[in-house]
C-alpha positions as CSV (number, residue, x, y, z in Angstrom):
1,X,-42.5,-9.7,5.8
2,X,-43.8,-6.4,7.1
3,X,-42.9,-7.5,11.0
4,X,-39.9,-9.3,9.7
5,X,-38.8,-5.5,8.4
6,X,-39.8,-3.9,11.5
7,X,-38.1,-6.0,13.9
8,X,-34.9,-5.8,11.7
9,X,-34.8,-2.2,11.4
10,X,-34.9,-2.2,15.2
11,X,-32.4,-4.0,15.9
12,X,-30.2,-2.2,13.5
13,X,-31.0,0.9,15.5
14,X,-30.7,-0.6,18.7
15,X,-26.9,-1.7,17.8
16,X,-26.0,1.9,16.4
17,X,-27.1,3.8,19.1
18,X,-25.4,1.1,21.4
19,X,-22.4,1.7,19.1
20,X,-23.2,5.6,19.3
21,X,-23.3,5.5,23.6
22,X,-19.8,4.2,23.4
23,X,-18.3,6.4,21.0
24,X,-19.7,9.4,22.6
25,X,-17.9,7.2,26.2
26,X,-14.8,7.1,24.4
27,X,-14.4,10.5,22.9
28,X,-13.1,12.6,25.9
29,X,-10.7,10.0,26.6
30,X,-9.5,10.3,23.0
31,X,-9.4,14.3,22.8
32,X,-7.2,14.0,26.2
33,X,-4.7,12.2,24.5
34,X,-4.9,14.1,21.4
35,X,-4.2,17.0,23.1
36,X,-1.0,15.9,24.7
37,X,0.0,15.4,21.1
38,X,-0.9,18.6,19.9
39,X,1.6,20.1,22.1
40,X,4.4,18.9,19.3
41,X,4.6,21.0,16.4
42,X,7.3,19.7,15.3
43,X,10.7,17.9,16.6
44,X,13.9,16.8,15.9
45,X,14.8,13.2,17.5
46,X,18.1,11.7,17.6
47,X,18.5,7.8,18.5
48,X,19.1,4.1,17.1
49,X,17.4,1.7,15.4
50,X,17.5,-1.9,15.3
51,X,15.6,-4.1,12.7
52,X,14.7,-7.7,13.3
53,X,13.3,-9.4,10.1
54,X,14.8,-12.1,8.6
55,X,15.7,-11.2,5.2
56,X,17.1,-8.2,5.8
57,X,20.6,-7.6,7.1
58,X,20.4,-4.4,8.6
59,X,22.8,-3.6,12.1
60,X,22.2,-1.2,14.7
61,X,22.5,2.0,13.4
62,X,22.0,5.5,14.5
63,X,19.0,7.6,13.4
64,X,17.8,11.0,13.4
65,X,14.0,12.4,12.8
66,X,12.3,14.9,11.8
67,X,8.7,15.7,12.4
68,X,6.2,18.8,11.3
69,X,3.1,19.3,12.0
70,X,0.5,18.0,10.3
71,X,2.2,14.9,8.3
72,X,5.6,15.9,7.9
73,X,8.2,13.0,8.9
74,X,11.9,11.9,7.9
75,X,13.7,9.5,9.1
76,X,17.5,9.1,8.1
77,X,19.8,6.5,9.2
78,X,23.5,5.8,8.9
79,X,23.3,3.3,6.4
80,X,20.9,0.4,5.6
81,X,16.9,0.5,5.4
82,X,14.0,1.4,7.1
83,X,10.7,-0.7,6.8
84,X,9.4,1.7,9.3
85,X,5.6,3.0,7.6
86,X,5.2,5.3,5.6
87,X,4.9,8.7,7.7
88,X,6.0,7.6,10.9
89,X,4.9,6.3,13.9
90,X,3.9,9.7,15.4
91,X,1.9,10.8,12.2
92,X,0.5,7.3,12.2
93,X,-0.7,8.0,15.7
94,X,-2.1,11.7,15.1
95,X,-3.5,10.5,11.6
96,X,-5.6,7.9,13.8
97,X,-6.7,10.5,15.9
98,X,-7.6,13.1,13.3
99,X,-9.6,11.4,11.6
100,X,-13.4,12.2,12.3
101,X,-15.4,9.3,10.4
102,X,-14.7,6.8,13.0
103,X,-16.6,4.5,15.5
104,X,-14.5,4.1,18.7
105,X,-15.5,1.6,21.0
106,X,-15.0,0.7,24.6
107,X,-13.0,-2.7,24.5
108,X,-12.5,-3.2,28.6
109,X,-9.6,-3.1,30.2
110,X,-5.8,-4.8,29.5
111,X,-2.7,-5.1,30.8
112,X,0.3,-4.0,28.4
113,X,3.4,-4.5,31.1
114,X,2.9,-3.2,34.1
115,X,0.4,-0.6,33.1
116,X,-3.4,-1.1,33.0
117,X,-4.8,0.4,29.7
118,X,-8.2,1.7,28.8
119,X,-9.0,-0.7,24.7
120,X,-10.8,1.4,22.4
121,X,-11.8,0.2,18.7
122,X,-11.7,2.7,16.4
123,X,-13.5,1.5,13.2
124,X,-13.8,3.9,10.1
125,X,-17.1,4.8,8.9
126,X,-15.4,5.9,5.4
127,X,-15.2,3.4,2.5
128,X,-11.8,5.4,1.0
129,X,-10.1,5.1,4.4
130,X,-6.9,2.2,3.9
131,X,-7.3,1.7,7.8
132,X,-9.9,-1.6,8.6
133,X,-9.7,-1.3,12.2
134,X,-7.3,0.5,15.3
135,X,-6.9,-0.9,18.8
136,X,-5.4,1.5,20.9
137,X,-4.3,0.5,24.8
138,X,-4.6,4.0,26.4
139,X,-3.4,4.5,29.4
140,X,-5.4,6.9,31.5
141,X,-3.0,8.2,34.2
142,X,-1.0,9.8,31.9
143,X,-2.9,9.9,28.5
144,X,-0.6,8.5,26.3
145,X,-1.1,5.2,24.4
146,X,0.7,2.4,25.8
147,X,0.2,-0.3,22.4
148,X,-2.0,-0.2,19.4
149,X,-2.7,-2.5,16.5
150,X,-3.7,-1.3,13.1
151,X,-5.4,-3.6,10.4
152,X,-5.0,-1.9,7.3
153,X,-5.7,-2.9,3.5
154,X,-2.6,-2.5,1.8
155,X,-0.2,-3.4,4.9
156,X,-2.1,-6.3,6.9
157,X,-2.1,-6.0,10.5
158,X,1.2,-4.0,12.4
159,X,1.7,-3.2,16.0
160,X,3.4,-0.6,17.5
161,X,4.2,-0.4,21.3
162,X,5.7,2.5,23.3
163,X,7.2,3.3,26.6
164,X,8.0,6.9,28.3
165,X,10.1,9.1,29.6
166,X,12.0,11.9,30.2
167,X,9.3,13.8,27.0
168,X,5.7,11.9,28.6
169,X,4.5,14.9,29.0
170,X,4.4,15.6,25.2
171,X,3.2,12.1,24.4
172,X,6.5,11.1,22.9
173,X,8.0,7.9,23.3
174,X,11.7,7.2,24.8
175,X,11.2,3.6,23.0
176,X,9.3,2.5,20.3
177,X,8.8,-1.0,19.0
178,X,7.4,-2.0,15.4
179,X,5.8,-5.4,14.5
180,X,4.4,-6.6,11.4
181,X,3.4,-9.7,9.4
182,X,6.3,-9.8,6.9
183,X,4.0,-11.9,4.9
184,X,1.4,-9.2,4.2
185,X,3.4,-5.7,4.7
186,X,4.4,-3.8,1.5
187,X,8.3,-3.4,2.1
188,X,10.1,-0.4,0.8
189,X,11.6,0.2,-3.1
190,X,14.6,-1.4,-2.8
191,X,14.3,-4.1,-0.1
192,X,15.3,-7.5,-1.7
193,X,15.6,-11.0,-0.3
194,X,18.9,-12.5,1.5
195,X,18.3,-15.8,-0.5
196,X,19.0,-17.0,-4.1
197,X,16.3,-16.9,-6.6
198,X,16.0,-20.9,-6.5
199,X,15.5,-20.5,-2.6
200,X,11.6,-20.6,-2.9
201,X,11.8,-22.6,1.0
202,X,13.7,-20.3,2.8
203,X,12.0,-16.9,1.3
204,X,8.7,-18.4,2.5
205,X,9.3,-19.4,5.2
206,X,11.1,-15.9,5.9
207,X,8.4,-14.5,5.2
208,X,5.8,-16.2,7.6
209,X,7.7,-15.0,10.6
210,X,7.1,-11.9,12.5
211,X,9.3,-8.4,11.6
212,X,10.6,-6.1,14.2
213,X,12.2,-2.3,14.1
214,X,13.2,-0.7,17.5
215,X,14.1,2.6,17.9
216,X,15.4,3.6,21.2
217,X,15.5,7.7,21.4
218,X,18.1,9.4,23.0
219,X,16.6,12.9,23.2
220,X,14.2,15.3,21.2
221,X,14.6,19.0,20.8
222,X,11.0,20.2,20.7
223,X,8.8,22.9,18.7
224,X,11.9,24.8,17.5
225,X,10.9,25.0,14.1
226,X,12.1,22.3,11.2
227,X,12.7,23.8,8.1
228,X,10.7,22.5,5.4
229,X,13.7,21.9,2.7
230,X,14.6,18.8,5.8
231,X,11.2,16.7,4.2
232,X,12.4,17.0,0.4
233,X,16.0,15.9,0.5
């Protein structure tokens, strides 16, 4: 039993310092892009949004956000819903990164469009934290993230792919798509089904398919201050 112990307790140790050699791989990589985003202290972003799930009638409308540094996000659009999550897409991406009890793992390389991306696994080490597990596709020319796919425990698994522009510089997307299991995401107060109550068929099946929101941004106006009253209306 004694042996049996031993050679456990090595392996265990082998695995998190293998785990440990590619975190400490991973890292400058991460801080790189991190401190692309730590250029923005706050912005306010003017586009429109278009929202692809199947119970939701919502047209193409415009938006306009507002971000502050270190959580701060608001999203209003002329009429209709979000199901955007909560905080954002860019506090979504900098909460990722802030957060120190993490794991992150080299996961090869892949292909999102035409660009060839660095995968890292970021796996929390805390018990409280609602992420499972982040992939993020990083793409090393211009240290930005290309894709990444969060597994969470109160929203299933979402995606969220970007492309750049004219504001790559500041790690800020011109286009930004959302995608989500509608099955196992938590949709805002408010939403309700298209369908009559007796409709049990058509919610489900409604419900299996895959949800999109685009938003395609038009410009930003960047680190000019955003008051705070803009987060509490």
């Amino acid at each position: 039993m004694k042996t049996l112990f031993r050679l456990s307790l090595i392996i265990l140790t082998a695995c998190s310092l293998h785990l440990k050699a590619f975190s400490q791989d991973m890292m400058p990589l991460l801080k790189k892009v991190k401190e692309k985003l730590d250029k923005v202290n706050d912005y306010t972003a003017s586009g429109t949004m278009k929202t692809d799930v199947a119970f939701i009638k919502a047209p193409i409308g415009k938006v306009t956000v507002y971000y502050k540094k270190p959580n701060k996000f608001k999203l209003k659009k002329d009429g209709g819903i979000s199901v955007l999550p909560k905080g954002g897409v860019t506090v979504t991406m900098n909460n990722i990164l802030n957060e120190k009890d993490f794991v992150a793992i080299s996961a090869g390389k892949q292909m999102v469009g035409s660009f060839m991306t660095t995968v890292v696994k970021l796996v929390p080490t805390s018990e409280t934290s609602d992420v499972v597990l982040s992939t993020l596709y990083i793409d090393e020319t211009d240290n930005v993230i290309r894709k990444a796919q969060t597994t969470t425990k109160e929203n299933g698994t979402y995606e969220i792919e970007m492309s750049y522009g004219k504001y790559l510089s500041y790690g800020l997307p011109s286009k930004m798509t959302f995608s989500f299991n509608t099955k196992d995401y938590k949709m805002p107060k408010g939403v309700t089904l298209e369908f009559g109550e007796d409709d049990k068929a058509k919610k489900e099946a409604a419900k299996a398919k895959k949800g999109k929101v685009e938003i395609t941004y038009t410009s930003y106006t960047i680190n000019k201050g955003v008051d705070d009253s803009v987060f509490s209306k």
